[in-house]
N, C-alpha and C positions, 0 to 999 in steps of 0.2 A: 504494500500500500504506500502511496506517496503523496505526500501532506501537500506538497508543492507549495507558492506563494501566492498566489492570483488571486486568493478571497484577501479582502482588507480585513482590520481589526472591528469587530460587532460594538453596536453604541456601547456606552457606559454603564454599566449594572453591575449587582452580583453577577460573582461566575455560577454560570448551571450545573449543577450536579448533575452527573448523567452516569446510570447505571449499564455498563457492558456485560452481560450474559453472555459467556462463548466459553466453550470446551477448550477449542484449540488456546493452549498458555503463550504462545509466538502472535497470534494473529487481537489477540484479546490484548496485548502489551502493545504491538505496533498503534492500533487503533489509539488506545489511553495515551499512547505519548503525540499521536498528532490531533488528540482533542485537547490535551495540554498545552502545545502551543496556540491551537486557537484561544485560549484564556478559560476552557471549561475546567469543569472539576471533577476527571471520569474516578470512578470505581467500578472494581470487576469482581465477575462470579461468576464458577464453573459448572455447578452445579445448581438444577432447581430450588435444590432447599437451599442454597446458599443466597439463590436469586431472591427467594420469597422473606428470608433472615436479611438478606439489605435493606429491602424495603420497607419492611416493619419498623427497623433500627430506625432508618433516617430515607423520610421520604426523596424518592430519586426525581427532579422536574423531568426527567425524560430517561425513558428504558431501551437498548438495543437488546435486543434479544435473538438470540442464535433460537432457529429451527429447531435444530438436534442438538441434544446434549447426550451424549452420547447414544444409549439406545430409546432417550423420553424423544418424544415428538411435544414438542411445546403449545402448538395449537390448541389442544383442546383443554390446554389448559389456561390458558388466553382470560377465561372466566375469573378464575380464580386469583390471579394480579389484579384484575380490571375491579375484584373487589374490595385489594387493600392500596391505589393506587389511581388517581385518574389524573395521571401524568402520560400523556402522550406513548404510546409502546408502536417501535418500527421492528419489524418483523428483517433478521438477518438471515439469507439461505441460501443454498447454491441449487434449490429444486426451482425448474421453469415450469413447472403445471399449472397452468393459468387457475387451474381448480383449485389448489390451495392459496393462492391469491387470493380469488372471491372467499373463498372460508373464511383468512385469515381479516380483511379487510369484515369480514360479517360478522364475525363474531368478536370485537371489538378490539383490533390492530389500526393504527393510522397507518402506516405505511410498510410496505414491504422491497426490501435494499437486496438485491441478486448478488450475490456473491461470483467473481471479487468486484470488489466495491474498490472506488479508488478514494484519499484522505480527500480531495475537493472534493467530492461529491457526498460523502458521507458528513463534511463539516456544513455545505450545502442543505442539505436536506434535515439535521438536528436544527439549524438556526430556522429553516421556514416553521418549525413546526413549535422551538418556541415562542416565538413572534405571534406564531396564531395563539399559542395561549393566550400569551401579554394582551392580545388587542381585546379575547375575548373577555379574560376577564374583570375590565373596569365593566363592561356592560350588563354583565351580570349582576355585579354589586348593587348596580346603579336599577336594574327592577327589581332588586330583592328588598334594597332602601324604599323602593317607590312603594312597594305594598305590604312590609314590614310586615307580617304577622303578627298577633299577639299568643305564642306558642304557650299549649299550656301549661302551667307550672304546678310543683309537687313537690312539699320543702326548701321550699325558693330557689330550687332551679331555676336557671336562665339560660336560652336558646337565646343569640344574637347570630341574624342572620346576615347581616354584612361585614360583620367579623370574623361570621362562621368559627362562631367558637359555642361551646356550653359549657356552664357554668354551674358547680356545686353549689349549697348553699351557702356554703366556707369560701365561696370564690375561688376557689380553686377550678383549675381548666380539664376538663376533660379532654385525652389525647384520644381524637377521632384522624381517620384518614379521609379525604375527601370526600371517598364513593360514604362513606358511614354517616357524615355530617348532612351532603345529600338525601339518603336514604330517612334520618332522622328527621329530617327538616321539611320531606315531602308528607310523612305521615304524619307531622304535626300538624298539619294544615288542615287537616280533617280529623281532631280528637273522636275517637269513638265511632268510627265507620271506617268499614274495610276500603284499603285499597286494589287492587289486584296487583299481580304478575308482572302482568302485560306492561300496564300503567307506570310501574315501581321499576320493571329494568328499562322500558323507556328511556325515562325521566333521569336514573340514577346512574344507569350503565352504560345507554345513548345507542343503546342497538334492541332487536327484536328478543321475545323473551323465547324459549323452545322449551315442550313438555319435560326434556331432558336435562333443563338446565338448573343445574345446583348452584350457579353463583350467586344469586339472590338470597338463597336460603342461610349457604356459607356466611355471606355479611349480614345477615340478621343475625346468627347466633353470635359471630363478633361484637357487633354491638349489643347485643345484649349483656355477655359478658361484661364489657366497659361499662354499663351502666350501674354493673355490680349488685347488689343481694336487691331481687325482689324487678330484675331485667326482664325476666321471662316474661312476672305479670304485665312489666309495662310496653312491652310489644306481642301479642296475640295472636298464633297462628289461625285462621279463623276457612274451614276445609271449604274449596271448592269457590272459595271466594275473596282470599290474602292474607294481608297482616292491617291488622288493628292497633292503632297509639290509644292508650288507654290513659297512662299519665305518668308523669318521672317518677322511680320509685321513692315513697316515703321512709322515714325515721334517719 
């Protein structure tokens, strides 16, 4: 891979953490040292659990992700990052089957880099795609400010949704991941009436929901954990027709 010169230096900001997922230990280093001189802040992992233990740790603004890791096929498991992560995930591969493109693009990858990739084109295509974050997300803040919820509260929790934080009644912050705060913030909106599937991976995952798809359910049971004793009551699987926000738990 060759970093070459031709892109300039990107405006002024933090550098972007960008998480590399690749087996190969040669091509996974090549990479990390010409996102380093473009001024990012790569980290690497070899492995899926190592990929899913970064993420947790410290969320990554942007994931490369290797197809195979060794003998995992990473796609279908696409779900299950997209539910601790809604950080951008580019799909890395040396397979041309247009079929796992569409897969990989449908079940929630922004983009997919054929392998070999060269260092300008891969610094290329991480900077479009966090620009498109940047630009999205003041507009977002800007109608979640417009119509502010008033989320309901249980031991004076607090749900700030332009902050997208929640809050103990100690003040203290609960550590949610994007798709969790999401997820949290859409069933708030409606105390006490189911959502659906459909509606909730939507909304929260930003792709179509499938009878087969476990990612939904994986990040409700995270979040309910994180909300700690008394989580179960306060999101409600409710059969044949979603999850229900009942209220933060009490005591």
């Amino acid at each position: 891979m060759s970093s070459g010169t031709e892109l300039g230096a990107e405006e002024a900001g933090p550098a972007p953490n960008v998480l590399i997922v690749e087996d190969d230990e040669a091509l996974a280093e090549e990479m990390a040292l010409t996102l380093s001189d473009y001024g990012m802040r790569p980290t690497t992992a070899a492995t899926w659990e190592a990929a899913i233990a970064a993420v947790e740790a410290a969320q990554p603004d942007l994931v490369v992700l290797d197809q195979r890791l060794g003998r995992v096929d990473t796609l279908p498991r696409i779900g299950t990052l997209r539910a601790l992560t809604d950080a951008p995930v580019l799909i890395l591969t040396g397979n041309r089957a247009e079929t796992d493109r569409i897969v990989a693009l449908e079940i929630g990858a922004d983009d997919f880099l054929l392998k070999p990739i060269s260092g300008r084109e891969l610094v290329a295509r991480i900077r479009a795609h966090l620009r498109r974050v940047q630009q999205t997300r003041p507009a977002e803040k800007e109608r979640e400010k417009e119509k502010e919820p008033e989320a309901p509260q249980g031991s004076a929790w607090t749900l700030l949704t332009v902050e997208r934080e929640l809050r103990r009644g100690d003040g203290s912050v609960v550590p949610l991941t994007g798709a969790e705060f999401d997820l949290l913030a859409v069933l708030a909106e409606a105390p006490g009436h189911p959502v659906d599937r459909e509606t909730l991976t939507k909304r929260v995952l930003r792709r179509p929901w499938r009878p087969d798809d476990r990612a939904l359910d994986n990040l409700v049971m995270h979040l309910r954990r994180k909300l700690g004793p008394g989580g179960d009551r306060a999101i409600t699987a409710i059969r044949s027709q979603g999850y229900v926000f009942t209220g933060f738990p009490r005591g």
